[in-house]
Backbone as a ProteinNet text record, in pm:
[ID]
protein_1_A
[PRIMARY]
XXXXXXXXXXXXXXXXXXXXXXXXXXXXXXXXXXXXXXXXXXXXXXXXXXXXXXXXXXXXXXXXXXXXXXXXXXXXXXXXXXXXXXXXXXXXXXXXXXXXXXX
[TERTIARY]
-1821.5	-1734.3	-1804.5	-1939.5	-2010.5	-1992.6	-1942.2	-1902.5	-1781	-1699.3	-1572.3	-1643.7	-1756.8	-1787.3	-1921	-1901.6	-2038.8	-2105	-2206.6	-2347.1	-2329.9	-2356.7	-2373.6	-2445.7	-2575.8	-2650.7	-2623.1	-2527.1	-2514.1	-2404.5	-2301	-2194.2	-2246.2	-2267.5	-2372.3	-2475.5	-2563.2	-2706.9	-2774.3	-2672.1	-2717.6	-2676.5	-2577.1	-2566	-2639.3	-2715.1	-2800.8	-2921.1	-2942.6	-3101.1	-3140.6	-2992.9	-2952.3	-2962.6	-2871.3	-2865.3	-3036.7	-3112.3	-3253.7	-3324.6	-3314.3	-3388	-3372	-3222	-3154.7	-3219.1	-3226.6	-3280.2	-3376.4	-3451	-3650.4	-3673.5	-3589.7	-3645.1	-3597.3	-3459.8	-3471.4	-3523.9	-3641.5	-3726.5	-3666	-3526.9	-3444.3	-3502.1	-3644	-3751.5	-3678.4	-3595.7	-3545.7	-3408.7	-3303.9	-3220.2	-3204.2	-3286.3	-3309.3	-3355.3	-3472.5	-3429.6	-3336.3	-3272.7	-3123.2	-3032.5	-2997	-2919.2	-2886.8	-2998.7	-3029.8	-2931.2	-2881.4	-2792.6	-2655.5	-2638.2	-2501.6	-2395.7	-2304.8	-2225.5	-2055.2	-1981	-1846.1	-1730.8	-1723.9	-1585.2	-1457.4	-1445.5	-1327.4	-1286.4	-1268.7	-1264.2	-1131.3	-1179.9	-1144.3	-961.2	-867.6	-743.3	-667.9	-747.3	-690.1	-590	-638.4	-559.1	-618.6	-679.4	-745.1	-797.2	-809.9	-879.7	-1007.8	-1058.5	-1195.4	-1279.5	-1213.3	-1253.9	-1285	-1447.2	-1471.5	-1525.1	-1477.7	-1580.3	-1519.2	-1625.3	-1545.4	-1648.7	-1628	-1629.8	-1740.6	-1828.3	-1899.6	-1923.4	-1861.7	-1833.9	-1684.1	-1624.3	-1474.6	-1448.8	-1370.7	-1378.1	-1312.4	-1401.5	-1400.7	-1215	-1175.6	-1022.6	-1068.5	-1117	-1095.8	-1265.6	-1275.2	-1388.2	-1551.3	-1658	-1800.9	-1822.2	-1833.3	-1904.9	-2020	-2108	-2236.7	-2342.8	-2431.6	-2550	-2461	-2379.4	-2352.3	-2351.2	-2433.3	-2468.8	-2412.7	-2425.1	-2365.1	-2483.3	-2528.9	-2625	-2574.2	-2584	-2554.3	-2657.5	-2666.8	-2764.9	-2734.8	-2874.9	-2877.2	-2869.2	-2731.7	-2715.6	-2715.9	-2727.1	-2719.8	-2593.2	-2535.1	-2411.5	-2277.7	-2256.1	-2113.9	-2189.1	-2107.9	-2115.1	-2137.1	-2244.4	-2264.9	-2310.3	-2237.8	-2254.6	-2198.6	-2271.4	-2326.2	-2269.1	-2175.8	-2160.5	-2286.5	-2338.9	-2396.4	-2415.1	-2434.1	-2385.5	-2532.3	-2590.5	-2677.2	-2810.1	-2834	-2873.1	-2852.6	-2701.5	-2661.5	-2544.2	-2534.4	-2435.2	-2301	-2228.8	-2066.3	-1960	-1982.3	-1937.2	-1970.3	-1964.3	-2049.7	-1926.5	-1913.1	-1863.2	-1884.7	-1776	-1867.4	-1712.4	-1806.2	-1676.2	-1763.3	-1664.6	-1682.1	-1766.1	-1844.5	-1939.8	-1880.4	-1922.3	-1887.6	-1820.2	-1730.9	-1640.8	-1682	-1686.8	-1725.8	-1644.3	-1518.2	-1433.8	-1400.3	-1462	-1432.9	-1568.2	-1662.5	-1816.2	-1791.1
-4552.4	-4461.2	-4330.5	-4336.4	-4249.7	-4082.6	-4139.8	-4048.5	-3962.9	-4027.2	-3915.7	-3835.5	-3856.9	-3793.5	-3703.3	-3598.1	-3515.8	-3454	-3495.7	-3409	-3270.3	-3202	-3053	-2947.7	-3067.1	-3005.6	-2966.3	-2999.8	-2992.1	-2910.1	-2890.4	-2789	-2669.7	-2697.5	-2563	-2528.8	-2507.7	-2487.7	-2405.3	-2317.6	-2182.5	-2261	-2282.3	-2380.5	-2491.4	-2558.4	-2652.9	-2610.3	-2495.3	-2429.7	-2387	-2339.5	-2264.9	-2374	-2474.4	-2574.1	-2662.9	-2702.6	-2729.1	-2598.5	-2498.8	-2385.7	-2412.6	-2416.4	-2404.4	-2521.7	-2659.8	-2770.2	-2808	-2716.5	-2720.1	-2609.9	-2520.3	-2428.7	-2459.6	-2555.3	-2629.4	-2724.9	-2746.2	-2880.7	-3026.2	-3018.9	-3127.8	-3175	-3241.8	-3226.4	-3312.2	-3437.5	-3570.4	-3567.6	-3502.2	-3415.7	-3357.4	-3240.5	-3176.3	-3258.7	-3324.9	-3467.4	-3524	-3573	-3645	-3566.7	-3403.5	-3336.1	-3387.1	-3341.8	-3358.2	-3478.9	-3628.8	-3682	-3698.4	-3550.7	-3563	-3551.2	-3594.8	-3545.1	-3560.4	-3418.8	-3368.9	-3518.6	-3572.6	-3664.7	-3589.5	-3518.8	-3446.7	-3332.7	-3225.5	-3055.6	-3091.7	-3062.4	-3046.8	-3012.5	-3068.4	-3022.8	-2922.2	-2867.5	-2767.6	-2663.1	-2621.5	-2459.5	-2317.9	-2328.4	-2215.7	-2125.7	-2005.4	-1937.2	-1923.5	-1931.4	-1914	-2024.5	-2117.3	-2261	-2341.5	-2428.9	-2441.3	-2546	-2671.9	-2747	-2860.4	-2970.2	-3060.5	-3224.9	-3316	-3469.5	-3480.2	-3589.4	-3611	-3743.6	-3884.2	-3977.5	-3971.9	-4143.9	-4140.1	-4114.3	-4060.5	-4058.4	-4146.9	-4148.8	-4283.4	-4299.9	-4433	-4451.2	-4348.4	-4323.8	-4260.4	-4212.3	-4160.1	-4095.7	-4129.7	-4064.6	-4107.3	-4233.7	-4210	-4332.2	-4289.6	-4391.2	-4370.3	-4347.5	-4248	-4202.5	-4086	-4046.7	-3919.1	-3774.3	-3694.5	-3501.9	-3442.2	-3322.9	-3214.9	-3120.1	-3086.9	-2965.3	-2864.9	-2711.3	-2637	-2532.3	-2505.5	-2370.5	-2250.8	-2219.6	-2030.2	-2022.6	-1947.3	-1934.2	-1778.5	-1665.3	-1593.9	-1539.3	-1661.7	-1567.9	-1661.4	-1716.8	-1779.2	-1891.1	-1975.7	-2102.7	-2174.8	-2308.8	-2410.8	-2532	-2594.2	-2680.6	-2821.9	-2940.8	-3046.8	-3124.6	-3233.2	-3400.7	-3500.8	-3508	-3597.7	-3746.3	-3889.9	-4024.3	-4119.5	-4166.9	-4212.7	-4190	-4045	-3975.8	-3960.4	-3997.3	-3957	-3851.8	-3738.7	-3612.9	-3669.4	-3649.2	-3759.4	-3588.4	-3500.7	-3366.2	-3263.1	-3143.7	-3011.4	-2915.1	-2842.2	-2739	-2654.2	-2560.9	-2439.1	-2321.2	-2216.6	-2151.6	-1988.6	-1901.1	-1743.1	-1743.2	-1833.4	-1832.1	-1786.2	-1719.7	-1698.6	-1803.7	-1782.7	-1890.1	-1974.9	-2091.6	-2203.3	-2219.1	-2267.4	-2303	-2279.2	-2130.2	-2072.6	-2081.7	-2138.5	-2183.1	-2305
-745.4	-815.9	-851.2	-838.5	-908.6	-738.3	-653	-540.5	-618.5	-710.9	-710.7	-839.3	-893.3	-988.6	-976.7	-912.4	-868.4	-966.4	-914.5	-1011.1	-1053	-1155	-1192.6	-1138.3	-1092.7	-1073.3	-894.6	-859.2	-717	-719.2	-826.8	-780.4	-888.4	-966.3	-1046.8	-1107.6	-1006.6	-990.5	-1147.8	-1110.7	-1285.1	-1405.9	-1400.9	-1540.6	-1540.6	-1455.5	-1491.4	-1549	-1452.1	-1505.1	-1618.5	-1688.9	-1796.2	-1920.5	-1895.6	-1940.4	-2024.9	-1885	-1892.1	-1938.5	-1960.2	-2039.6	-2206.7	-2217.3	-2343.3	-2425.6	-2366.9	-2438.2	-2438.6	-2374.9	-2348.8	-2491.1	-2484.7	-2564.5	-2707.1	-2757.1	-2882.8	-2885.1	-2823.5	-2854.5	-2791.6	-2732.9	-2656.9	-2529.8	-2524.2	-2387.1	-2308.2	-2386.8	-2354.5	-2305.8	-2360	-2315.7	-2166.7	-2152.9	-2067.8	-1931.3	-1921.7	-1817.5	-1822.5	-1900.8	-1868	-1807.7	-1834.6	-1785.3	-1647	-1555.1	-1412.3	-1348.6	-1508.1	-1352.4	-1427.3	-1508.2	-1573.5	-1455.8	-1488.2	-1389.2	-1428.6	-1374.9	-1400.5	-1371.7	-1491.8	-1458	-1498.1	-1608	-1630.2	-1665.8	-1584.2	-1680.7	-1839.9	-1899.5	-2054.8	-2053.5	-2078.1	-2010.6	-2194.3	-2253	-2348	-2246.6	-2162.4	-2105.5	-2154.1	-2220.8	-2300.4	-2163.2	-2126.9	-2044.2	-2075.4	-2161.9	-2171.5	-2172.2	-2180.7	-2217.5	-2056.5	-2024	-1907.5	-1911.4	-2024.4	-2080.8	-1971.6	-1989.1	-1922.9	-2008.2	-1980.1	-1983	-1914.3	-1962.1	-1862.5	-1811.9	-1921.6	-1910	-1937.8	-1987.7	-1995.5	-2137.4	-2205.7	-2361.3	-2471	-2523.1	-2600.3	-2683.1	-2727.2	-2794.7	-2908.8	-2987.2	-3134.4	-3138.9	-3272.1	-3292.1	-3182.2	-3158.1	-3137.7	-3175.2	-3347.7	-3407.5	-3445.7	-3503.9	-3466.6	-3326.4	-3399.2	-3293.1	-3253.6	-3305.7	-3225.9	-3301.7	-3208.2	-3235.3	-3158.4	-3239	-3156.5	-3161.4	-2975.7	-2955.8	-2976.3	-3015.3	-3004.3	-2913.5	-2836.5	-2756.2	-2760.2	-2792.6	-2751.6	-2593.4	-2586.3	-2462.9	-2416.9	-2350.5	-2338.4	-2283.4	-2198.6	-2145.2	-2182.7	-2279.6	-2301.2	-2474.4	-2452.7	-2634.3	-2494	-2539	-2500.4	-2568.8	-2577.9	-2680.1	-2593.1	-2631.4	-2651.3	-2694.2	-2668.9	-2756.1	-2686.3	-2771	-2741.9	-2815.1	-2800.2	-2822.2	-2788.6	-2909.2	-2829.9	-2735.9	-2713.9	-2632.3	-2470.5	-2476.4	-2364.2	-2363.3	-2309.9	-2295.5	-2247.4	-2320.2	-2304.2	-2300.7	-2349.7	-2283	-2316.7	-2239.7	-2261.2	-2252	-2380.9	-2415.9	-2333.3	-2263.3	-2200.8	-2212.7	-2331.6	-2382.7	-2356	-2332.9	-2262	-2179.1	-2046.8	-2008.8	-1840.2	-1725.1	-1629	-1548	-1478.7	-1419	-1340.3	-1336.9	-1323.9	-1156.1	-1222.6	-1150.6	-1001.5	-1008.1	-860.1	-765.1	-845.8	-758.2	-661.9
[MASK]
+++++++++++++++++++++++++++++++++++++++++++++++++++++++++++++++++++++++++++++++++++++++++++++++++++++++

């Protein structure tokens, strides 16, 4: 199943790099290796135009729960922000940041 769900790092190279910069440089060393085998299960279905976030596992019936943060990164070119569960990335915010979609 893990075929209908492609890597990030294979359909967007800059946001990964960006990504692994952002969480090397808040101290997220552990993070930032994990990035590498996140991968896109669901773009975020708000409608918002600016909004590019997507899922990265399936989402849970009701709240996180415990073990769960929210990263926030200095990003230079858009908001990127982080659910994270456990220390695994369950979805990544990706708000005013260059278009994704058409890569």
């Amino acid at each position: 199943m893990e075929d209908a769900h492609p890597l990030i790092r294979e359909l967007f190279p800059g946001l990964m790099a960006e990504l692994v910069s952002c969480l090397e440089a808040e101290g997220e060393a552990e993070l930032a290796i994990s990035v590498r085998d996140v991968r896109l299960y669901q773009w975020c279905g708000c409608g918002d135009d600016f909004c590019q976030s997507f899922r990265t596992a399936p989402p849970p019936d009701g709240a996180y729960g415990p073990g769960y943060r929210n990263v926030s990164l200095n990003s230079e070119r858009g908001y990127l922000i982080l659910d994270v569960v456990r220390d695994q990335i369950m979805f990544v915010e990706v708000l005013y940041y260059p278009d994704l979609r058409d890569a």
